[in-house]
C-alpha positions in Angstrom: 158.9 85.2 94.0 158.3 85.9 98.1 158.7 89.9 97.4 156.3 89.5 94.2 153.7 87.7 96.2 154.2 90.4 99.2 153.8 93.6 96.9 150.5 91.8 95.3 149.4 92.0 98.7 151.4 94.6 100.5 152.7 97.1 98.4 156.2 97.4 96.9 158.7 95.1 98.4 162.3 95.2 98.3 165.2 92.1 98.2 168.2 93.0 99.6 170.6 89.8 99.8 172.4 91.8 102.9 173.5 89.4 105.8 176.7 87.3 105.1 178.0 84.6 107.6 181.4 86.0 109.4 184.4 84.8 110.9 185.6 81.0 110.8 182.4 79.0 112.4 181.6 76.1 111.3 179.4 74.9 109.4 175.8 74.2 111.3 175.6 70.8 110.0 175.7 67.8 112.5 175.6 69.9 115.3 172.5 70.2 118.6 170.5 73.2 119.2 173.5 74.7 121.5 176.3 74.4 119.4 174.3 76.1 116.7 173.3 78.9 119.3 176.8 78.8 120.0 178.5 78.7 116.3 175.8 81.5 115.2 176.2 84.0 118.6 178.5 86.4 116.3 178.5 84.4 112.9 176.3 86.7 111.2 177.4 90.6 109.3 175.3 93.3 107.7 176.5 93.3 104.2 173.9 95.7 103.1 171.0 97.3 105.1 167.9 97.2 104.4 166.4 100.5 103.0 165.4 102.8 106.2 162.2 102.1 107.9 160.7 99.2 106.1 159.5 96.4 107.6 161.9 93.0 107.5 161.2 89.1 106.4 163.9 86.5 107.0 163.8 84.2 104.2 165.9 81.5 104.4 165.9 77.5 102.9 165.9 75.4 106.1 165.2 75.3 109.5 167.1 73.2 111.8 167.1 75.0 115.1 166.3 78.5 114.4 170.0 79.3 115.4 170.5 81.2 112.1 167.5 83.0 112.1 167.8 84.2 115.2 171.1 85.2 114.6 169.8 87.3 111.5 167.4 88.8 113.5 169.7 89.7 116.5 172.1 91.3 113.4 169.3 93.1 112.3 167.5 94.3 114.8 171.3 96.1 116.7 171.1 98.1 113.4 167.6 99.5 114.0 165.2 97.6 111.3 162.4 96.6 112.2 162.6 92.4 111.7 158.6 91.2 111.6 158.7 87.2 110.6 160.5 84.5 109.1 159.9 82.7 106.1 161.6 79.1 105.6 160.9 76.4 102.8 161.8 73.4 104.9 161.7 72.1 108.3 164.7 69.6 109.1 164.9 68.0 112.9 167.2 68.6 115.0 170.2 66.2 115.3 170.2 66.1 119.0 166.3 65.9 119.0 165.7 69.6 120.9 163.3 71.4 119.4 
């Protein structure tokens, strides 16, 4: 529904379901704004790229610390796209408080 609403407004948009958590971190719940920083550094693949030269939009459910997006970002961005925003549905705090 997020690339139909962009293409109503945007032009043609694209969903490509491309970055996969890697390796054996754990999972993000329960943990501060570090450890997620931390867990997340090198937690994140390229399963499929994004078709070349379009513009990116992280979508993703929840927002604790940003950890994860960041990390998707970071991913993307080493591969040359071109990340503009993130989209999330939900806010959560964090459990150590940091914002």
């Amino acid at each position: 529904q997020v690339a139909a609403g962009l293409s109503a407004v945007a032009g043609p948009a694209v969903v490509v379901d491309g970055l996969r958590r890697s390796g054996g971190r754990e999972h993000q719940s329960g943990l501060g704004a570090l450890a997620r920083r931390v867990n997340r550094a090198d937690g994140v693949r390229l399963a499929q790229a994004p078709p070349p030269g379009c513009a990116c939009l992280l979508v993703d459910d929840v927002v604790t610390t940003g950890a994860t997006l960041a990390a998707c970002r970071r991913v993307l961005v080493a591969a040359g796209h071109d990340v503009r925003a993130g989209l999330v549905l939900a806010a959560a705090p964090s459990p150590s408080g940091v914002r």
